[in-house]
C-alpha positions as CSV (number, residue, x, y, z in Angstrom):
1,X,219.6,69.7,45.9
2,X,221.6,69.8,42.7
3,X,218.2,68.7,40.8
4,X,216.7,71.7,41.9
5,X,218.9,74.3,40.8
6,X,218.2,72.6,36.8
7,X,214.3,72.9,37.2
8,X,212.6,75.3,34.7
9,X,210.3,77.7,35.9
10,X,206.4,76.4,34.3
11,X,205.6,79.7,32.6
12,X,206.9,80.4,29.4
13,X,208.0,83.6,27.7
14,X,207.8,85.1,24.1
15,X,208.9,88.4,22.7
16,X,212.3,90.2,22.7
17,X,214.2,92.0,25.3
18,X,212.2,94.8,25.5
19,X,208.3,93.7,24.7
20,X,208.5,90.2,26.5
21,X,204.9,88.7,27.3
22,X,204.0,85.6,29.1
23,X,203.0,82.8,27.1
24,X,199.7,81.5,27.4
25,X,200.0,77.2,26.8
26,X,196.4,77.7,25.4
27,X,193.2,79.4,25.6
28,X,190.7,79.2,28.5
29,X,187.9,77.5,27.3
30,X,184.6,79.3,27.6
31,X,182.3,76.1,28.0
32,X,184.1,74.9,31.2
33,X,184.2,78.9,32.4
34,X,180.4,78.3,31.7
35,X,180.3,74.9,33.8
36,X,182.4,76.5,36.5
37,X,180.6,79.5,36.5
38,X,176.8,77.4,36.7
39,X,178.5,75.4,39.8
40,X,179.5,78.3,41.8
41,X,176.5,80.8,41.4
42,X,173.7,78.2,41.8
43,X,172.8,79.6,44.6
44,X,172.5,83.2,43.9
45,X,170.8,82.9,40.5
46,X,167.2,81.7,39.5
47,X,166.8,78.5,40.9
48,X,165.4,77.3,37.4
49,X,168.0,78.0,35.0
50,X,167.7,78.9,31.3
51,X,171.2,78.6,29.7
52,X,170.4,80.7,27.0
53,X,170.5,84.0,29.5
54,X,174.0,83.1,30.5
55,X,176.6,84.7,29.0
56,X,180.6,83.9,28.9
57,X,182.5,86.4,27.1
58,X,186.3,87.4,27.2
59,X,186.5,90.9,29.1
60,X,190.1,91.7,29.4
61,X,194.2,90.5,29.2
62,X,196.6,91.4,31.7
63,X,200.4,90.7,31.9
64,X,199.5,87.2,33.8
65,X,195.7,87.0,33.5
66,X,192.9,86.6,31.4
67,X,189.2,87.9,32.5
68,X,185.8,86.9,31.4
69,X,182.6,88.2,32.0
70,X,180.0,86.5,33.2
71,X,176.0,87.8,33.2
72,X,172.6,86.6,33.4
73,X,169.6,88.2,31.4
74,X,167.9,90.1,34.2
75,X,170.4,89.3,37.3
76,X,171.4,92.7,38.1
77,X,174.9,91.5,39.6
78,X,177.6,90.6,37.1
79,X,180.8,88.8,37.6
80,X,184.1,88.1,36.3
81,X,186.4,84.9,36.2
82,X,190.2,85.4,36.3
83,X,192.2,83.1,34.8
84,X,195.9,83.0,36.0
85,X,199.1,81.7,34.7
86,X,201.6,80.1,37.1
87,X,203.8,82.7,38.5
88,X,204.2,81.4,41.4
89,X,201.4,78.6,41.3
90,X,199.2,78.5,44.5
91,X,200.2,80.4,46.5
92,X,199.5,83.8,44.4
93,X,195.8,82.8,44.4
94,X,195.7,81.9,47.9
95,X,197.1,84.8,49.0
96,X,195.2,87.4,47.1
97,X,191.7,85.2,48.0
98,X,192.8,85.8,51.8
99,X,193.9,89.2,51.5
100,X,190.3,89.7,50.2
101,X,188.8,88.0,52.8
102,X,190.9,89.8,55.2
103,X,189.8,93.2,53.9
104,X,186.1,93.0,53.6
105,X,186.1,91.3,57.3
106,X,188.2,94.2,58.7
107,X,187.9,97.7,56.7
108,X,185.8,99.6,54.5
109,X,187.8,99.1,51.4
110,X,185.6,98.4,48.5
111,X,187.2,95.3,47.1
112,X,185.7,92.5,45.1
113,X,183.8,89.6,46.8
114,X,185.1,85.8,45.6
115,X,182.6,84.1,45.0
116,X,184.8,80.6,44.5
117,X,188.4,80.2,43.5
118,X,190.9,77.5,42.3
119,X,194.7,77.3,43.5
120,X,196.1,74.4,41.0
121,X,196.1,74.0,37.6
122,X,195.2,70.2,37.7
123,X,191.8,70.6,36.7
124,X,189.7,70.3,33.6
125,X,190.4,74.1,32.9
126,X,194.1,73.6,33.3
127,X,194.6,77.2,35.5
128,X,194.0,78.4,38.1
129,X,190.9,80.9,38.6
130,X,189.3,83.3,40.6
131,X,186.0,83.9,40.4
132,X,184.4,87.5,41.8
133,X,181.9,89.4,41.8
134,X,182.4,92.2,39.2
135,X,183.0,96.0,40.8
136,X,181.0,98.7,38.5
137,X,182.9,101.4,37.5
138,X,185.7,103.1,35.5
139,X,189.5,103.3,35.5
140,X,190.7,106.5,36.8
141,X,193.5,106.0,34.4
142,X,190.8,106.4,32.0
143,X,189.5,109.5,33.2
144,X,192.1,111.5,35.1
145,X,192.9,114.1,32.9
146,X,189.2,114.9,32.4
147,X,188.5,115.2,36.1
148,X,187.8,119.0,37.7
149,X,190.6,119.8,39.8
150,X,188.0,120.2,42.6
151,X,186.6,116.2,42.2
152,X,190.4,115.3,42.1
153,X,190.3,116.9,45.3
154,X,187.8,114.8,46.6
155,X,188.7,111.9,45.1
156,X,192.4,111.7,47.1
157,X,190.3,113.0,50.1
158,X,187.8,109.7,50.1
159,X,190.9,107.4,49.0
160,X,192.9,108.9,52.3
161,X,190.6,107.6,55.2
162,X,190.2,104.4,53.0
163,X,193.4,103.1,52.6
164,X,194.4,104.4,56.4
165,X,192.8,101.6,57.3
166,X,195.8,99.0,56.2
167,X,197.9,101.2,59.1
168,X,195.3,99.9,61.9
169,X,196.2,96.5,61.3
170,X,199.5,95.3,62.6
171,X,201.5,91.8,61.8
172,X,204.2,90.6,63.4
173,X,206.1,88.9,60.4
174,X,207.4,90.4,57.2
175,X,205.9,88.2,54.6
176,X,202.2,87.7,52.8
177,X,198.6,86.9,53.9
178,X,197.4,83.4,53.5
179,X,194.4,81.6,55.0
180,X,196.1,79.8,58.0
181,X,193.7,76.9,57.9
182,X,195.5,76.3,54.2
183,X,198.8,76.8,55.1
184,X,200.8,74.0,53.2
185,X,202.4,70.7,54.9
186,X,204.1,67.5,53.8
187,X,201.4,65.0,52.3
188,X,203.2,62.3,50.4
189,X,199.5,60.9,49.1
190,X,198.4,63.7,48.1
191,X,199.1,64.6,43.8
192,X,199.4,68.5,43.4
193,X,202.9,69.4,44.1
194,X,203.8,72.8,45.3
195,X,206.2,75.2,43.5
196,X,206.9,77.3,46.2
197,X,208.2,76.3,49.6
198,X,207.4,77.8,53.1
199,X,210.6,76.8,54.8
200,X,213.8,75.6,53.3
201,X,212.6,72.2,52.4
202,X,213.2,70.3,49.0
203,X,210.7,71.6,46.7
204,X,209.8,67.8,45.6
205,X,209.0,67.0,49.1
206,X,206.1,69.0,49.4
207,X,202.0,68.5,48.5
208,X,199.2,70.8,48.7
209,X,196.9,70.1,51.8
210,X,193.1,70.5,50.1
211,X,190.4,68.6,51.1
212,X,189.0,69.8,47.7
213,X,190.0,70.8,44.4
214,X,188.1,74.4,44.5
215,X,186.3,76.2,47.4
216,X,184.1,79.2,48.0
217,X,184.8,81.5,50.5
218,X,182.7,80.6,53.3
219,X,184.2,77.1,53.5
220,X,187.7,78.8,54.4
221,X,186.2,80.7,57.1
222,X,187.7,79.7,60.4
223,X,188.3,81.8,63.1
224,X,192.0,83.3,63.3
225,X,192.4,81.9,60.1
226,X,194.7,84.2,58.5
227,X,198.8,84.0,59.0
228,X,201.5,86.1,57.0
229,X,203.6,83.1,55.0
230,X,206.4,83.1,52.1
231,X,206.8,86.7,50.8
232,X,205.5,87.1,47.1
233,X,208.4,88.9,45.7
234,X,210.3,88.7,42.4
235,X,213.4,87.8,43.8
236,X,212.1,85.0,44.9
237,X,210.0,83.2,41.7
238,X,211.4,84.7,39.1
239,X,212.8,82.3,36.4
240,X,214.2,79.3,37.7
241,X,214.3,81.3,40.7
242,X,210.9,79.9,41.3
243,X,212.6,76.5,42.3
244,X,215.8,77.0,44.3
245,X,215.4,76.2,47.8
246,X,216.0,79.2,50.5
247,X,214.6,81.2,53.1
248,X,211.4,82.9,51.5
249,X,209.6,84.4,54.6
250,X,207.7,85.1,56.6
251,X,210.4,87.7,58.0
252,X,211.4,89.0,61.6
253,X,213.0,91.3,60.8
254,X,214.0,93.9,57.9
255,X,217.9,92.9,58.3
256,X,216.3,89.4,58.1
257,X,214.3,89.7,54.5
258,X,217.2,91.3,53.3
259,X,219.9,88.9,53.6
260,X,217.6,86.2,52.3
261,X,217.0,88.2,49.4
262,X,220.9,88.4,48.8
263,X,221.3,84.3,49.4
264,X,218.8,83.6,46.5
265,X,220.8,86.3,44.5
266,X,224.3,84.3,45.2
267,X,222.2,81.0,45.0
268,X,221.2,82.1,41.4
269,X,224.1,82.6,40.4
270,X,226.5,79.7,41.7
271,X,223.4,77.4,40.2
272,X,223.4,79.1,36.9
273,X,226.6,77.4,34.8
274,X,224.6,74.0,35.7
275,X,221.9,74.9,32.7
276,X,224.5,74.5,30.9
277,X,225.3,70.9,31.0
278,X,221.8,70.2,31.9
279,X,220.0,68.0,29.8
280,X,216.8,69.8,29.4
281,X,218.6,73.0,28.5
282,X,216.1,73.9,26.1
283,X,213.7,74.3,28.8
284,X,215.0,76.9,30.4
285,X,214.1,80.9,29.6
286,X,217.2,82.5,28.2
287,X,217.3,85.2,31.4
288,X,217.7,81.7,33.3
289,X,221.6,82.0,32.2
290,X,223.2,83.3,28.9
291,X,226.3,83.0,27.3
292,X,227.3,86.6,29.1
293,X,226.6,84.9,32.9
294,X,230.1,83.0,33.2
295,X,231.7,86.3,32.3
296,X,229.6,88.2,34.7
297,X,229.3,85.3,37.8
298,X,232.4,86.4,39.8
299,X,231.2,90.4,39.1
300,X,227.5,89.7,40.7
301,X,229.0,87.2,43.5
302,X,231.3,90.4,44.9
303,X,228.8,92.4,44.4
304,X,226.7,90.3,46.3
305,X,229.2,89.8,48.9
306,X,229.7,93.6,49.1
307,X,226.0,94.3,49.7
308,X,226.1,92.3,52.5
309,X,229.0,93.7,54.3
310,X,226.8,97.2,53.9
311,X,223.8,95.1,55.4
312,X,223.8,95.9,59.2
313,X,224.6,99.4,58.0
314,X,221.5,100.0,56.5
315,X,219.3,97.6,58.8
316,X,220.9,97.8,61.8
317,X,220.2,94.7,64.4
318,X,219.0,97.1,67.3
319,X,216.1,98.2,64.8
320,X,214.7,95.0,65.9
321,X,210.9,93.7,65.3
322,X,208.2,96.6,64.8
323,X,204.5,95.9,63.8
324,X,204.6,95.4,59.9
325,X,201.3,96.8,57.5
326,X,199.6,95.0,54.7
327,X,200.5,97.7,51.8
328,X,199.3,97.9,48.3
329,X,202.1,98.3,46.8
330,X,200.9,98.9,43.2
331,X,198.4,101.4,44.0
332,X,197.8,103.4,40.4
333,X,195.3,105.5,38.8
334,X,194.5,102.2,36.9
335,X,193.6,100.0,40.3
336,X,191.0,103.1,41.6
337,X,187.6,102.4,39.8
338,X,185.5,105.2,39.7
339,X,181.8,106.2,38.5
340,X,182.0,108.1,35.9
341,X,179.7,110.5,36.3
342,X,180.4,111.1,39.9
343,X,183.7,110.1,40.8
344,X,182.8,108.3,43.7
345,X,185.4,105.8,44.8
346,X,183.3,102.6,43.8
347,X,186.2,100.2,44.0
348,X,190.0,99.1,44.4
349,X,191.7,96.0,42.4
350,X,194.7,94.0,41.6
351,X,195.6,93.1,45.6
352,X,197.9,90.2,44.1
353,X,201.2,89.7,45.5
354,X,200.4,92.4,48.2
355,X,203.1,92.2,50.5
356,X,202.9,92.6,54.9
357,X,205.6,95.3,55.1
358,X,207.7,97.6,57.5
359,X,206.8,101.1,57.6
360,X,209.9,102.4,55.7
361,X,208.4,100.2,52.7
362,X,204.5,101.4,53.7
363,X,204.2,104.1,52.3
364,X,200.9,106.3,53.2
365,X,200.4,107.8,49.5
366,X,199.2,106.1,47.1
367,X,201.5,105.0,44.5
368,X,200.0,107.8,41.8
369,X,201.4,110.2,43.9
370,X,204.5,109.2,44.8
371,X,206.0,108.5,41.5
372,X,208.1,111.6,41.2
373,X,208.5,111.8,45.0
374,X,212.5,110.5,44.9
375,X,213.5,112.9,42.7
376,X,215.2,116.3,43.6
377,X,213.3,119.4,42.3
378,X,211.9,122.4,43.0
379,X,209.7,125.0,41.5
380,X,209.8,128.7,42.2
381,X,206.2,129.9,41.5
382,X,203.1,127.7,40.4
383,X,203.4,126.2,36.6
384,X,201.3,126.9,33.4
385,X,198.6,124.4,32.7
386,X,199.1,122.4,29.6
387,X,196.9,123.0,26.8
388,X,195.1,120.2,25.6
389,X,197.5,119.6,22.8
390,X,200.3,118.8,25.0
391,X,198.8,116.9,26.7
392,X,198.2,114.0,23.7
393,X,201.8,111.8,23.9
394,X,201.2,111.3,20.2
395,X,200.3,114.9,19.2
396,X,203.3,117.1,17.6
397,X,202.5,119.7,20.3
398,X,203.0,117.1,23.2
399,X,205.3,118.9,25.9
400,X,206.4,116.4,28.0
401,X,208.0,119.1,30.0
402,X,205.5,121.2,30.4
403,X,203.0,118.0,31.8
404,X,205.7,116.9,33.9
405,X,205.8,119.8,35.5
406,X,202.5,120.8,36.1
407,X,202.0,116.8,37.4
408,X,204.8,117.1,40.2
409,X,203.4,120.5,41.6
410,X,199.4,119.2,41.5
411,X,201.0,115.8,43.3
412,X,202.3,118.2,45.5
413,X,199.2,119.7,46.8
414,X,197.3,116.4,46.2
415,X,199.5,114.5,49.0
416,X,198.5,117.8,51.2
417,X,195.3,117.4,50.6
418,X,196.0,113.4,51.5
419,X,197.2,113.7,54.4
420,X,194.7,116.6,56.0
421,X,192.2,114.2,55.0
422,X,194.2,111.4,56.8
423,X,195.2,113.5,59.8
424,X,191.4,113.9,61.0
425,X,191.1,109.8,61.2
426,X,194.3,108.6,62.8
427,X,197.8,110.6,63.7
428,X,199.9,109.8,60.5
429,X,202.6,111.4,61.7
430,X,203.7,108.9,64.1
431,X,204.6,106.5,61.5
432,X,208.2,106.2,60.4
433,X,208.6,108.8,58.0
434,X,208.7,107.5,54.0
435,X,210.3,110.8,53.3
436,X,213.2,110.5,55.4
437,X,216.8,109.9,54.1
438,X,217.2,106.4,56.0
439,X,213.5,105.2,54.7
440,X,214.7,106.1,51.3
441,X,218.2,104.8,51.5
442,X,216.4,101.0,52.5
443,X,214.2,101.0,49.9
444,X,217.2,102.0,47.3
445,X,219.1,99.1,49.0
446,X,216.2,97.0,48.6
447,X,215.6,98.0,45.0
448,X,219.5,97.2,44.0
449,X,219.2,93.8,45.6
450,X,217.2,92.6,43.1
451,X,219.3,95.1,40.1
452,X,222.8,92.6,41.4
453,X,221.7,90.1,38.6
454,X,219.4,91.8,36.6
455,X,221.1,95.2,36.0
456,X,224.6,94.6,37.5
457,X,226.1,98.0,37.0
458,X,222.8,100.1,38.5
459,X,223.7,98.1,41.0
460,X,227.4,98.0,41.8
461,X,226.9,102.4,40.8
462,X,224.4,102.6,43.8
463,X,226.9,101.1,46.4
464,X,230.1,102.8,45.3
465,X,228.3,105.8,45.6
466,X,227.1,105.0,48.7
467,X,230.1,103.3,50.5
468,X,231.7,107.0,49.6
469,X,229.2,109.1,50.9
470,X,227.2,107.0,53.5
471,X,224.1,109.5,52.0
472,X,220.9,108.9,50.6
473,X,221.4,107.8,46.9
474,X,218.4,110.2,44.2
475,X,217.4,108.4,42.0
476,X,218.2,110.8,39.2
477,X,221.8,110.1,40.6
478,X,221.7,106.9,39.6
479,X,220.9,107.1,36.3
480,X,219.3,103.8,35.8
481,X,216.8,101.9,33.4
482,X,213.7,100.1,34.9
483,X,213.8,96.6,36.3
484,X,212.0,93.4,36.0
485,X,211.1,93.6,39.3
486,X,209.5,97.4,39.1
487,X,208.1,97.2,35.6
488,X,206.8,93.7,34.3
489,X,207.1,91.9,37.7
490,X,205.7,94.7,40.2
């Protein structure tokens, strides 16, 4: 086990403190993209092809991914390829390709077909890939402070009865979706090794069951195929993380997923001063351990120690098992594509690393309108709009105060509007309550779990205050900075 606790994580980082990016090894080459792209939509373009009228071209960079387009003069359907680096390799493409699946089986949610996708990075492109059928539309992100209040109306209206649907659809684990027919297993023979293990097993000792490098959709169809596995969460593949063996889901129970979130804490750091001495210490991303972790091991081991004493406080054992939700977690103006001209919904994106959550973790707004939702205000009448200047961050007549304020109170109404829309589907209501001070006070506990190494004194903050006051914790109490976990990682 030692080994493993000296393994580098495979992706690399660049940039300072503050504007850190992933490092790409090397750029995605567009004539295998091309070739991949021929192989996989054979069958739904002209059966005599002229390569001229297909085109390859890069489309867009995200914090982990790279997209290309892909068209055919006079195909009306386009597509795109994503190109991923290895966060957590495998299993974050095999669980967004069967949270896909799940979702256009089981709801209306307009999400993108796959066409085809690749889960290892032994191939001739050398990443992993997705390829889907492209979803027309615009960002709202784009658009949102454009839009008539009356079509923003609308638009949370449509998105309510939409995204209720995750709430009809109950699992009995805590953990993510994978396809269950591809659920991993020892296989000496077979080459591709796993970086992520589904029970506490040596890392080494396990290979990727795949009849085939790449697949298309219909080939993973089986019936009951789908199973809620390892739990795609920072804490658990971040840094060298990625490779220390441990409990990583699926979950019972809440109690459960928390305290195997605080043994990889303590496991990362009683592992940490053996980079050190480690002969491929160059290897290793400098967040892996500095020269300020022996200094601060003892301080994030008690702390570590003292979340867990406060443990069956906030998860109490009698809480037991309740039905967990699949929950888009990162649910932002930029993941709601929209058409222009209408406003109609036309699609939802970036399903990655979506989690199967409790309720107290579910929560039934999206995330663009819960943002400010955690912090204590109130207003006694109904705010001035913002003139057009103040709106524009870089304009000298920005007014960040102003726009905050007129945001919070439009949220307000907004999440009225929500959940009318939602009452006349299903009865809301008899979900745990997000809002309520023992929801809140898991998630903050949750939240600080991952702070213990990565902000240590958010963290040690939170639980003094709370040890003294046994209340819910605001976050404008805590007074903290944004995490990996929240920020880059989320």
């Amino acid at each position: 086990m030692a080994a493993l606790s000296t393994r580098p994580n495979p992706l690399k980082w660049t940039g300072g403190y503050y504007n850190r990016e992933a490092l790409w090894p090397k750029e995605p080459d567009i004539t295998i993209i091309k070739s991949l792209a021929l192989k996989y939509l054979a069958s739904e373009l002209p059966a005599i092809l002229d390569l001229d009228r297909l085109h390859v071209e890069f489309f867009a960079q995200g914090g982990f991914n790279k997209l290309y387009s892909i068209s055919y003069s006079g195909h009306s359907t386009h597509y795109l390829l994503r190109v991923a680096l290895p966060l957590v390799p495998y299993y974050r493409i095999e669980s967004e390709v069967a949270v896909l699946s799940y979702l256009k089986e089981n709801t209306s949610i307009p999400v993108a077909r796959v066409v085809a996708w690749e889960s290892s990075a032994a191939t001739d492109l050398g990443f992993e890939w997705i390829l889907l059928e492209k979803i027309e539309g615009v960002a709202l992100w784009d658009l949102w402070r454009k839009v008539p209040w009356e079509s923003k109306v609308e638009i949370v209206t449509a998105l309510a009865p939409l995204l209720g649907q995750l709430r009809d659809h109950k699992f009995d684990h805590i953990g993510s979706l994978y396809f269950k027919d591809r659920e991993t297993q020892p296989d000496p023979e077979h080459r591709s090794k796993v970086a992520f293990p589904i029970h506490d097993l040596p890392i080494d000792s396990l290979q990727i069951a795949k009849e085939s490098e790449d697949l298309t959709i219909e080939e993973a169809s089986q019936p009951n195929r789908y199973i809620v596995g390892p739990l795609l969460h920072p804490i658990f593949y971040l840094y060298r993380r990625l490779y220390l063996p441990g409990n990583r889901g699926p979950f019972r129970t809440s109690r459960e997923w928390m305290a195997a979130e605080l043994d990889f804490q303590m496991s990362w750091i009683k592992t940490g001063p053996n980079i050190k001495t480690s002969t491929n210490r160059e290897d290793f991303d400098r967040d892996d351990w500095d020269s300020d972790g022996d200094e601060e091991a003892p301080v994030m081991e008690k702390l570590s120690n003292d979340y867990r004493d406060v443990l069956p406080e906030v998860f109490p054992a009698a809480e037991g098992v309740s039905p967990y939700v699949l929950h888009h977690h990162d649910l932002s103006l930029a993941n709601i594509l929209v058409n222009p001209d209408t406003y109609e919904i036309t699609g939802i994106i970036d399903w990655e690393k979506i989690q199967v959550v409790p309720e107290w973790k579910s929560f039934r707004f999206p995330k663009f309108l819960t943002d400010e939702m955690d912090f204590p205000w109130s207003l006694d009448k109904e705010p001035r709009m913002p003139t057009s200047a103040e709106y524009i961050e870089d304009s000298e007549n920005h007014n960040s105060i102003v726009v905050e304020e007129r945001d919070r109170w439009d949220d307000a109404i907004l999440r009225q509007r929500y959940d009318e829309a939602l009452s006349r589907t299903r009865d809301e209501k008899q979900f745990f309550s997000y809002e309520s001070d023992t929801a809140r006070t898991k998630r903050q506990f949750e939240a600080m779990a991952m702070e213990i190494t990565e902000h240590t004194n958010a963290a040690r903050r939170w639980l003094e205050r709370y040890s003294e006051s046994k209340r819910v914790i605001t976050e404008s109490e805590q007074e903290i900075g944004l995490s990996l976990s929240s920020n880059e990682l989320s």
